[in-house]
N, C-alpha and C positions, 0 to 999 in steps of 0.2 A: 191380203192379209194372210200369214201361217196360222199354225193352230190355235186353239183359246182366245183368235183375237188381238193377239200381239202383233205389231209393227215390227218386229224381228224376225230373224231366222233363228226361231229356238233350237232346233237340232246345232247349227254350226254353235250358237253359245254354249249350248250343254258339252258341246267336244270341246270349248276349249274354255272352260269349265273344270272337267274332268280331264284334260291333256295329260297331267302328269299319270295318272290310268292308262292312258294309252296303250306304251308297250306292254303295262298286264294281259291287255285285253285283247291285244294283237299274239301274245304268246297263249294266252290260255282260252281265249274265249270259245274257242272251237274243240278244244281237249275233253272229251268226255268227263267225268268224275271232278271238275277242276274247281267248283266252284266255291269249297272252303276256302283254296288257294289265293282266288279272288278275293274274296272278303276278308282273310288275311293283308293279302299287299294294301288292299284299300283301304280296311283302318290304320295299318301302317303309316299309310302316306297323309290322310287325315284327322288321324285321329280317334275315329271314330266313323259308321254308318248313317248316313243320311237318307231320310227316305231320297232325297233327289239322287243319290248316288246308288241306291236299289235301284232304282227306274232305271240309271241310264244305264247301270251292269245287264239291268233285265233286256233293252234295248239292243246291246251289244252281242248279246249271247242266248238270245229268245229264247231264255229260263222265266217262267213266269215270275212277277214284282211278289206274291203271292207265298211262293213256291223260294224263294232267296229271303223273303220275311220269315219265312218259318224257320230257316235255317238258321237264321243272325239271332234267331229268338232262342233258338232251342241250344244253342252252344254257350257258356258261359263267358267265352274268352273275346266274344262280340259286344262291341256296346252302338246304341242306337242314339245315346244323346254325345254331344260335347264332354269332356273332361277334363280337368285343371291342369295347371302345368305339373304340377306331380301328385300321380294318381299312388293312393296309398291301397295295398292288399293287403289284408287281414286274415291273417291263416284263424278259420274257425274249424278246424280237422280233430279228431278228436284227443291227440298230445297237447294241441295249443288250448282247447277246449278245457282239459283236467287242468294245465297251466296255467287258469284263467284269463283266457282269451276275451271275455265277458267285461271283465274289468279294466282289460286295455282297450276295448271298442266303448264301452262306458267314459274313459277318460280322451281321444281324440275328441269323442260327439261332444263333449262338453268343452274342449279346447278349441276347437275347430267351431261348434256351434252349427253342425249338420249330424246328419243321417245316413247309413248305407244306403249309396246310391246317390249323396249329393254331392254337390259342389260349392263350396265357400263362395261368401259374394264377390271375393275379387278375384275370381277365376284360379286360384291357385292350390286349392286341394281337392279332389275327389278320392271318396273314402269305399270302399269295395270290399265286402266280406268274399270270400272264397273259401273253399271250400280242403285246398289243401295243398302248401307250396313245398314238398318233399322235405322241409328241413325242420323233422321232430323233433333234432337233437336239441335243436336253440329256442325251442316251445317258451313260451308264448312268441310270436314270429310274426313278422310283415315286412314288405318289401315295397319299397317305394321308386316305382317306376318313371324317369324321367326323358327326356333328350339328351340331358347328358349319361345315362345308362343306368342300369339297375343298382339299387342298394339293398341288398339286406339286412336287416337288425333284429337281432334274437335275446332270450332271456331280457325278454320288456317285463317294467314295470309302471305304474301311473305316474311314475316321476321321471323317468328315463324316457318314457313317448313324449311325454311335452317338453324335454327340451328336446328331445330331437325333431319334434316339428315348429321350435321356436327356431333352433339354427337354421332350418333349410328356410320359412320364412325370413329368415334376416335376409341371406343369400338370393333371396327371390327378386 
């Protein structure tokens, strides 16, 4: 038996598991200073940070699992759980803030029926306050982040977010 107990070879399933990491980790893992880099490609390719995906970074690049938690913690642009198919930012900066930035995150939570930081039960929204997405001119502002690439929508109102997150749910 390998480690824990398992009738597998966990090591070979973790690699291929995490295969598409590969070449990350084959180009970066030895690079000194690289390991934003890393946890950039990796939520890129996932999505999002999994502790199984700290361990096996930590594994690849003997940075402690401890020591890359901190960093995925301490960075905003890191997320540690799943997210929908289109993740909504919320500029709360302080143009969108005097623009009532309040009142447009008031009106998603109540259309959507989540919280900063959650996720709609049919996997299809997560909502993300931030803290400032350069574009003060179009205040009150958010950008809806998808696969098919980014959107922005500026000068929101309570009536203008919800249909714009009834159309892209139509579309979903």
């Amino acid at each position: 038996m390998s480690e824990k107990g398992c009738n597998c070879n966990c090591a070979q399933n973790r690699a291929a598991e995490f295969k598409d990491l590969a070449p990350v980790l084959e180009q970066y893992a030895k690079v000194p200073g690289s390991l934003i880099t890393i946890l950039q490609k990796a939520q890129d390719i996932y999505g999002y940070l999994s502790l199984d995906a700290i361990n096996y970074i930590s594994e690849e690049t003997g940075i402690k699992p401890a020591k890359i938690y901190g960093v995925a913690t301490f960075y905003a642009q890191f997320r540690l759980k799943p997210v929908g198919k289109y993740l909504i930012m919320l500029c709360q900066g302080t143009a969108c803030h005097v623009n009532g930035s309040e009142m447009i995150e008031e009106a998603i939570c109540e259309y959507l029926d989540i919280k900063d930081g959650e996720t709609t039960e049919d996997g299809i929204f997560t909502l993300n306050n931030v803290a400032c997405l350069g574009c003060c001119s179009l205040a009150p502002v958010m950008m809806i982040k998808s696969v098919e690439g980014d959107e922005t929508y500026g000068n929101l109102t309570k009536d203008s977010v919800k249909q714009i997150l009834g159309e892209i749910r139509e579309r979903a």
